[in-house]
Phi, psi and omega in degrees: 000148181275150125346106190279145185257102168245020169229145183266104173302140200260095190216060166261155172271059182262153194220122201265132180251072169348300189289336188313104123248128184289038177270007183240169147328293204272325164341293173301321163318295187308328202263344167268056164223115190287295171321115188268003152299311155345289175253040137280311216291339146313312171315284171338291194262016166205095177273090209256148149354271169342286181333298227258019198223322192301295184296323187285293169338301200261355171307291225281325168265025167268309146311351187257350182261314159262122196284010183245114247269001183288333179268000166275315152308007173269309189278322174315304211272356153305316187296325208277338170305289189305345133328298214274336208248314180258017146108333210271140183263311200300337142341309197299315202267328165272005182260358164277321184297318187289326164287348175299311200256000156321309206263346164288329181296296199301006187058033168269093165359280200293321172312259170352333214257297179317282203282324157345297198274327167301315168331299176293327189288321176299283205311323188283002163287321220238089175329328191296357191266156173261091172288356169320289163315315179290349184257330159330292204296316211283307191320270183348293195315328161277005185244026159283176178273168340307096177315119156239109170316299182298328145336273202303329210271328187313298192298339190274326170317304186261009139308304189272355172276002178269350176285334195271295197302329173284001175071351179322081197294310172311332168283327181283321152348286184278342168263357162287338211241326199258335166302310196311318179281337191257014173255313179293336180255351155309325171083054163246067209294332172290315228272292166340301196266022149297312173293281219290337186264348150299293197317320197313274194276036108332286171297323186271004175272333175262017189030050181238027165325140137236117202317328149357269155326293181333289205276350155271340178258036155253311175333301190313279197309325171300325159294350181250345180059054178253059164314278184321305178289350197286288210312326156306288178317314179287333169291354197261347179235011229266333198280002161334307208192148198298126190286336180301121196286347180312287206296124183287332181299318217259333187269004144305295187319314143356274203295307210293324198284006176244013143289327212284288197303323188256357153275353153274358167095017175288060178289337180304303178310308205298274168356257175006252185344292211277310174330346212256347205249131168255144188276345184288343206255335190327174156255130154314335141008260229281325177342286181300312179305311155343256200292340155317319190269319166293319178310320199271319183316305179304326145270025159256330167245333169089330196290133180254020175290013165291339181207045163281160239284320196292335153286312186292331155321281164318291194289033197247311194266329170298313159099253172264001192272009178286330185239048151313316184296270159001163197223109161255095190237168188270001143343284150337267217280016151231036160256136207277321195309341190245017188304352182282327170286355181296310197291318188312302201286331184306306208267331152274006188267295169329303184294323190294310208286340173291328196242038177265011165261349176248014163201129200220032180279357174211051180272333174296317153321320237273334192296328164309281146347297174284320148355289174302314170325306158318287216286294188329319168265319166013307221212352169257304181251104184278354159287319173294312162313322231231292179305314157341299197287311180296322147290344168303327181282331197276002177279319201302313157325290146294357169284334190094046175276161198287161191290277190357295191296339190275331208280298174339298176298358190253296182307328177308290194312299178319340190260336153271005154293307180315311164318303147351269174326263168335343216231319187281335170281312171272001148288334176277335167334274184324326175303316198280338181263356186307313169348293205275002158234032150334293183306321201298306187300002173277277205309318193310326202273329139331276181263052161274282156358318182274306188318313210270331154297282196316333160320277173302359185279305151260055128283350175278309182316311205277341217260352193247333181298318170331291200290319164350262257269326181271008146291294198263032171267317170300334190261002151285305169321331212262286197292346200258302196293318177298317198282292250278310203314308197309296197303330154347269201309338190284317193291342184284304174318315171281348162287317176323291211297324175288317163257035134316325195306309193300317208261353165285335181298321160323289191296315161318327208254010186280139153276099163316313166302001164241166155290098206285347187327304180293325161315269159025262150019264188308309182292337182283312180307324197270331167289293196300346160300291182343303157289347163307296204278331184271006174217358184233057159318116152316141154263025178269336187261358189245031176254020171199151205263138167247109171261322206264162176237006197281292182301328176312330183073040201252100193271341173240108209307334182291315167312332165279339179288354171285023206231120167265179191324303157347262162321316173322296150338301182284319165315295149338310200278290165332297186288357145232064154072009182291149140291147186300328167294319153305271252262325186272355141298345195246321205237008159076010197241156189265160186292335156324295234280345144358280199287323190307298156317310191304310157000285193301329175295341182264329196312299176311004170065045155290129147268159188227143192316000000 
């Protein structure tokens, strides 16, 4: 499987300006002048450190802005003039910083890499550079492609330990956060969410947790399949940051706690969560993992609302990005329900592999994908099998795979034609020996004959056992709809038999002889609650059965059978962090008759998160 790049790398150019200081006149002058003719020309007649620290600073964001390089080389090579004239390798060193980062916008690697390195050479003369910033730009400058790893993790290493000794918190932050991710594609998954949990407490002496974060040290854990602490960990931070899946930021963090839930077998939780998630409100991101937790939801529950026309829809566009996702199990690829995704990846792999010379951004899928394929004709079709191995190897081939592994894939090709070959000799074999096994083909067909009477003999018996058994699966289906109505009508009944009590107790106390208006009134108001609440139900809360009690926190099991389908839900809901306002949007129900549950669950000694 390819390595997913899932953290938004932190590769802005922001630039801390060590060196700034504003005590003079003209300091202040320089820095309120956007034109940087202006403030050379500042420079110019008061040529100072300070000026000149002032002027390097807006060259340097000026390069980070602008893509055009004659006009940034115009002000570069002022700075290396103004090195030379007042003598300063730091000048020197920020006008190398600005070609650094010139040749990286424009992607020239190699460029880019070369002043990198004059860049590190200068800074190790001249105590006065802001060596932070130079082990920034040099990291960056190695991880474009062509990406040399071992570079970048160097320069980023010694940025952060130089960060921990200067005490820099924004710094140790960023180069703790760009280690966590380039370790995380190494697939060095611990040694990653060390760096991220440095960032971790970073952020939180600034109080800036971002859900970001948050979904890379869940990333970790889940790659190591340390489910229970990713879950532990989410809970522990959850109250950080908005738990509402609407807010894109928030919906990675999302999708994983409703993976979470259902690698821990909490199918219940998960059902929740993902109903709770509308595909509309998704990021197109996001799209795929999103229909990916339904495919699993479905071999996990069986429910097949899960792979309604309206997911198989969604999985038309996602293509081969399903199995970034996808669970490759042999469950998934012998389950008949779900063969439309087989066809969904097949029918895209084909079209990719047509058009893979002008787009070759997903040959780590496409290798993937084919894979399943294999194993998938492997044992039904050996031409389609054949064609496969071959394309894999020539994907293989262009990824840069070692000669050893492509010259293997070529002889399995070569050894199944060779099978071939063979299999085509011992059929004329077989032809030449039928003579001498008549009998044997005789006696087969015999007792095929016997087999297809017997067939038929009892086929009427298993065909009278069928309809039994589909009788008495309805007239169970039948006893069960009557007990849930009967458990209605009682609870209905005893809300009846209080208020009556209640509206005789009303009456006993009427003066006929006043004006009854406001009575009246108050009894209109209180029969139409009634009926409200007991006869005019959303059939939107009651579309899913809550059996199990375990995620519930219910330690007695009879409190939950007092609860309908409803309450089951709102409970649920609650106990991951929703507001009452969130849940009667999800559920079709107004925000009073929430709180009226919630009310009853506490009555009911439940507790709730």
């Amino acid at each position: 499987m390819n390595k997913i790049h899932w953290i938004p790398l932190f590769l802005s150019l922001t630039f801390l300006g060590s060196c700034e200081v504003d005590s003079k006149k003209k300091l202040s002058a320089i820095n309120s002048i956007y034109d940087l003719d202006s403030a050379y020309n500042i420079l110019e007649n008061n040529p100072t450190n300070d000026v000149g620290y002032a002027f390097s600073i807006k060259v340097k964001k000026f390069v980070q802005t602008n893509l055009d390089s004659n006009a940034s080389n115009r002000y570069i090579n002022k700075l290396f003039t103004l090195s030379k004239v007042k003598k300063n390798e730091c000048f020197k060193n920020y006008a190398q910083q600005c070609k650094t980062i010139q040749q990286f916008i424009l992607g020239n690697a190699l460029e880019a890499r070369r002043w990198a390195q004059l860049m590190l050479q200068s800074t190790a003369q001249n105590a006065e550079v802001d060596a932070l910033d130079v082990y920034h730009l040099a990291g960056i400058s190695y991880y474009t492609p062509p990406i040399e790893i071992d570079s970048t993790l160097k320069y980023w290493k010694m940025g952060f330990q130089k960060a921990v000794e200067n005490n820099d918190n924004y710094r140790i932050y960023f180069f703790a956060n760009n280690l966590g991710t380039v370790f995380f594609e190494l697939d060095m998954f611990s040694v990653s969410r060390q760096f991220f949990l440095k960032a971790l407490n970073q952020a939180k002496i600034n109080n800036s947790v971002s859900p970001v974060l948050i979904n890379n040290i869940l990333n970790t854990l889940i790659k190591t399949n340390d489910y229970s602490t990713a879950k532990e960990f989410y809970n522990q931070h959850r109250s950080e940051f908005d738990v509402n899946p609407m807010v894109f930021q928030n919906q990675a963090v999302y999708l994983n706690s409703i993976l979470i839930n259902q690698k821990l077998g909490n199918s219940l939780t998960a059902d929740s969560l993902i109903r709770a998630f509308p595909l509309d409100s998704i990021h197109p991101s996001l799209k795929a993992k999103y229909v990916s937790l339904h495919l699993r939801q479905f071999l996990n529950s069986g429910n097949k609302f899960f792979i309604r026309k309206y997911i198989q829809d969604q999985a038309k566009d996602c293509g081969i990005e399903l199995l970034d996702h996808t669970p490759n199990d042999n469950n998934m690829h012998k389950n008949a329900d779900l063969s439309f995704i087989w066809e969904i990846i097949e029918s895209d792999v084909n079209v990719r592999l047509k058009n893979i010379e002008n787009d070759k951004s997903h040959v780590a899928n496409l290798i993937t994908a084919i894979e399943i394929l294999l194993d998938k004709y492997k044992e039904v079709n050996k031409s389609t099998y054949n064609k496969y191995l071959i394309d894999y190897a020539n994907l293989s081939l262009s990824k840069g795979q070692s000669e050893a592994d492509l010259n293997h894939h070529i002889a399995e090709v070569i050894r199944v034609e060779d099978l071939f070959d063979k299999l085509i000799v011992r059929n004329q074999e077989i032809e030449l020996q039928q003579k001498n096994v008549q009998l044997l083909w005789l006696v087969l067909i015999l007792l095929i004959i016997i087999l297809i009477l017997s067939f038929f003999f009892y086929r009427k018996q298993i065909e009278y056992r069928k309809q039994n058994e589909r009788i008495l699966l309805k007239e169970k289906d039948l006893l069960v709809r009557q007990n849930n109505m009967s458990q209605r009508a009682i609870e209905f009944s005893k809300e009846l038999i209080q208020f009556n009590k209640k509206v005789k107790q009303d009456l006993d106390k009427l003066n006929l002889n006043a004006d009854n208006t406001d009575f009246l009134r108050k009894f209109r108001s209180d029969l139409l609650g009634f009926i409200s609440i007991n006869l005019d139900q959303n059939p939107k809360a009651i579309d899913l059965s809550f059996n199990e009690t375990e995620e519930l926190n219910i330690s007695d099991s009879d409190n939950l059978d007092k609860l309908n389908k409803t309450e089951k839900r709102i409970l649920t809901l609650i106990n991951q962090g929703f507001k009452p306002n969130e849940i009667s949007g999800m559920l079709g129900v107004t925000t009073q008759y929430i709180y009226n549950i919630k009310t009853k669950l506490k009555r009911m000694g439940i507790e709730l998160d």
